[in-house]
N, C-alpha and C positions, 0 to 999 in steps of 0.2 A: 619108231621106225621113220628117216624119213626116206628120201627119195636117192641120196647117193647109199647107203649102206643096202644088202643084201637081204632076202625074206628072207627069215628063219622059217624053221616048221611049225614052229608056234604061230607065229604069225599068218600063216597059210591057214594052219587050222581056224583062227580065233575068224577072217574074213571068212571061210565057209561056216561060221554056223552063223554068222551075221549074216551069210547071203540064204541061208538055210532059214532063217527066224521069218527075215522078209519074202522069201517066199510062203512061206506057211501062212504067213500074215492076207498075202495077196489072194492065192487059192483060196483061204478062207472065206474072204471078201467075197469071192467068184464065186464061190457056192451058195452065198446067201443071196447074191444078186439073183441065182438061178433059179434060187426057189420061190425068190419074189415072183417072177416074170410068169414060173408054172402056176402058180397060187393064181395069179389075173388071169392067165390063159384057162384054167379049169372054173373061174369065174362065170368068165364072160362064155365060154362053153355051156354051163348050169343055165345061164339066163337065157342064150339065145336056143338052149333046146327046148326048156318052155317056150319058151314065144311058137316057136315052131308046133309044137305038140299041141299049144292053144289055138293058134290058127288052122291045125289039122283038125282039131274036135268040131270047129265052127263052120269049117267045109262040110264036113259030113252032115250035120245038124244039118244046114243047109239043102243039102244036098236031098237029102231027104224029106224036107217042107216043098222043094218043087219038085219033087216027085210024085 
């Protein structure tokens, strides 16, 4: 096909599932980036709730020698 003649319907179809393919392709992509980012955020979630939970036990500890 080029540019003076007509789409057919074939040709209509064959560019949607070429635009259908890359997209699936891209979403794809987009989901795996998503789970990346949640994977770090439930990370760093995990470690700073320890940290937190350690510094709360060591308040109380604390808390309780000067009392």
């Amino acid at each position: 096909m080029d540019d003076t003649s007509p789409a057919t319907k074939a040709d209509l179809q064959r560019l949607e599932r070429s635009l259908d393919q890359k997209l699936d392709k891209k979403f794809e992509r987009v989901h795996e980036d998503i789970s990346r980012v949640l994977d770090v955020l439930v990370n760093v979630d995990q470690r700073l709730t320890q940290k937190v939970e350690d510094h709360e036990k060591r308040i109380v500890l604390l808390e309780k020698v000067a009392a």
